[in-house]
C-alpha positions as CSV (number, residue, x, y, z in Angstrom):
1,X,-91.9,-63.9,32.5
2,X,-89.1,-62.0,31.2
3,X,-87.7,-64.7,27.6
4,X,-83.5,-65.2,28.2
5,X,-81.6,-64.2,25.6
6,X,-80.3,-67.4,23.7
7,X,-76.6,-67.7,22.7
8,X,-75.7,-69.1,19.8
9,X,-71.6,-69.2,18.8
10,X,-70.2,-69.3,15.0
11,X,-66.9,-70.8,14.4
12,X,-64.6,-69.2,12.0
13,X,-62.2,-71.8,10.7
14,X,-59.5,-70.7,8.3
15,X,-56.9,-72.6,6.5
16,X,-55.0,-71.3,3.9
17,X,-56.6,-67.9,3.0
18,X,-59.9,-69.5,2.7
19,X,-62.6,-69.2,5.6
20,X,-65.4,-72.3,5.9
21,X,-68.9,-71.3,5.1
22,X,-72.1,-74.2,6.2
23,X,-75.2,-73.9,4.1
24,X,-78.2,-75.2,6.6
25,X,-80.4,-77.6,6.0
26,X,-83.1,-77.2,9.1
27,X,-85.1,-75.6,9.7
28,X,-87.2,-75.3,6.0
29,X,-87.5,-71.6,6.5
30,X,-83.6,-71.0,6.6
31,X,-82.6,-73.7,4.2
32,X,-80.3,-73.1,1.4
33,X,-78.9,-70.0,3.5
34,X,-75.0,-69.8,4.3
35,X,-73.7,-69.5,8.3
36,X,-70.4,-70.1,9.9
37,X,-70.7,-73.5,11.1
38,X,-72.0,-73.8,15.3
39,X,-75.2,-73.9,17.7
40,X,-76.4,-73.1,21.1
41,X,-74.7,-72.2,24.2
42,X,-75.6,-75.2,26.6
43,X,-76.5,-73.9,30.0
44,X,-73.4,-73.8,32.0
45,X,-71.1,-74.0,29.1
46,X,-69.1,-71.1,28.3
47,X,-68.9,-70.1,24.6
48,X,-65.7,-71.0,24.2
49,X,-66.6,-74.4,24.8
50,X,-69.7,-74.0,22.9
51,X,-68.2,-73.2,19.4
52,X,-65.4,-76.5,20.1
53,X,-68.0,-78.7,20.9
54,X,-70.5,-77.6,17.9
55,X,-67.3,-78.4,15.8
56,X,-67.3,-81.6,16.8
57,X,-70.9,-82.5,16.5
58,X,-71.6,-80.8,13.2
59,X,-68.2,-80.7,11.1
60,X,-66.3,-84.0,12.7
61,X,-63.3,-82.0,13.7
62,X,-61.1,-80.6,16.4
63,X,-60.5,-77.2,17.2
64,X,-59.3,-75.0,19.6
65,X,-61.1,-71.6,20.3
66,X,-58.5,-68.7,19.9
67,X,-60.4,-65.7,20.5
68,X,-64.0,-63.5,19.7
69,X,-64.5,-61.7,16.6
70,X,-66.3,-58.7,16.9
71,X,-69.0,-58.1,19.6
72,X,-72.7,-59.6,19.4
73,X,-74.9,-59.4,16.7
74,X,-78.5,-59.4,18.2
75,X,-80.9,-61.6,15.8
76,X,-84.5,-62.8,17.2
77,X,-84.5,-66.5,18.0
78,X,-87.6,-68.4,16.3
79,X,-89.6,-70.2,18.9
80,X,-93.0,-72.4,18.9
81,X,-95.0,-69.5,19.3
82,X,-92.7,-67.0,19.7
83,X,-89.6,-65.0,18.9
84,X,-86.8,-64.3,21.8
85,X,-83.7,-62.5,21.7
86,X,-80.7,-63.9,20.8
87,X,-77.4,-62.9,20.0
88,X,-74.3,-64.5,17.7
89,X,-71.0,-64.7,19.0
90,X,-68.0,-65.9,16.5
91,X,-65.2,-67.3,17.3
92,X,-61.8,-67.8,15.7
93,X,-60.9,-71.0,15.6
94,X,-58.4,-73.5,15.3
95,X,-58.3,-77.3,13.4
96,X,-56.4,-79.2,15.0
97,X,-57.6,-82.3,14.0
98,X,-59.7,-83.9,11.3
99,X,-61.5,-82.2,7.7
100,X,-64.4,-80.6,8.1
101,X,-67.5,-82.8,6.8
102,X,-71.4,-81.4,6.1
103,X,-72.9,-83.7,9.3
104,X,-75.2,-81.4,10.1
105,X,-75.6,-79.1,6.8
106,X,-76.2,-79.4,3.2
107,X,-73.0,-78.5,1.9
108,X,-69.6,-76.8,3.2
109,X,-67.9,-74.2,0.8
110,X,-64.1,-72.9,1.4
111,X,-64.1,-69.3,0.4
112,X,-61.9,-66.5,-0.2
113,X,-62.3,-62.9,1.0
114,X,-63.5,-62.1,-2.7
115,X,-66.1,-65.1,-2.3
116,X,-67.4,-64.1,0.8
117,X,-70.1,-61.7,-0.4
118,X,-71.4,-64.1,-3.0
119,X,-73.4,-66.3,-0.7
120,X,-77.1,-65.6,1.1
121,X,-76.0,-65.6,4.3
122,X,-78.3,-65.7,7.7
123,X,-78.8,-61.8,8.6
124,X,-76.7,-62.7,12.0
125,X,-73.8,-63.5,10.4
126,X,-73.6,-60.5,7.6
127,X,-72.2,-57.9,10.2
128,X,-69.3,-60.5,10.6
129,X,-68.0,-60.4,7.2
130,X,-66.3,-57.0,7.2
131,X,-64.1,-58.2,10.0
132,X,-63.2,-61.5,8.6
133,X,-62.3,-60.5,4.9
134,X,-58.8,-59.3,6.4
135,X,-57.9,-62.3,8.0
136,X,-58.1,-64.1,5.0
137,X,-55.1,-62.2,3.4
138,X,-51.8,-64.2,2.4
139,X,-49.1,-64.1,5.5
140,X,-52.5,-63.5,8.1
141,X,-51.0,-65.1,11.4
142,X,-53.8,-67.6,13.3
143,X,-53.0,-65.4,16.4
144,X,-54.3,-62.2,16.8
C-alpha cells in the first residue's frame, strides 16, 4: 500500500522586524530543536486553515493566513515502524489577536534576520530561512 504524503504547515509570524521561532519539546529525538510554530494538515482541511488553527492550539493566538512562502520542502515523516513522506508548507501569517505563549513548546524566541542562523533548526525548516531574512527588514509591508 502506497504511504500518503503527510502535510505539515509552519506559520511565519512577524511583528516588528522580528520573526517567531518554537523550540520543540516532543518528541525526545527532536527536542531542543527550533521550528516555526504549526502541525498536521487534518484530512479535509486546507492548509490555510491548518497553520490558523495550529496557532491557536499551540501559541494561544489569532491569525490570519496571508499567503505561502516558498514551495515544499520534502522531509520524511517518522512513523511507528516507519518513515513516510512528508512535506513543509509555511505560511505568512497574521496576529490578530492575542501574544504568542509556548503551549505546546519549550520556549518561543523573537528573532531578527541576523538571529535567524544562530538556532538548530529542524532540517525542514532551514531551506525557509533565505526567503524569510528579507521580510524581516525595517518598512517590510505584511502584504506581499
Amino acid at each position: 500500500m502506497e504511504q500518503q504524503t503527510l502535510v505539515v504547515v509552519g506559520a511565519v509570524v512577524i511583528r516588528d522586524g522580528r520573526v517567531l521561532a518554537a523550540q520543540r519539546a516532543d518528541p525526545p529525538t527532536l527536542r531542543g530543536r527550533w521550528e516555526f510554530p504549526g502541525g498536521k494538515v487534518d484530512p479535509g482541511e486546507s492548509s490555510a486553515d491548518a497553520v490558523v488553527r495550529e496557532c491557536e492550539e499551540e501559541l494561544g493566538v489569532t491569525v490570519r493566513a496571508l499567503h505561502r512562502i516558498g514551495g515544499d520542502a520534502s522531509f520524511p515523516a517518522p512513523g511507528r515502524s516507519h518513515t513516510r513522506p512528508a512535506v513543509l508548507r509555511l505560511w505568512r501569517v497574521e496576529l490578530l489577536d492575542g501574544e504568542p505563549e509556548a503551549l505546546e513548546h519549550l520556549s518561543l524566541r523573537w528573532l531578527t534576520a541576523d538571529d535567524l542562523r544562530t538556532l538548530a533548526w529542524l532540517p525542514a525548516d532551514v531551506p525557509f530561512l533565505d526567503q524569510i531574512a528579507p521580510l524581516l527588514a525595517p518598512g517590510t509591508a505584511t502584504h506581499p
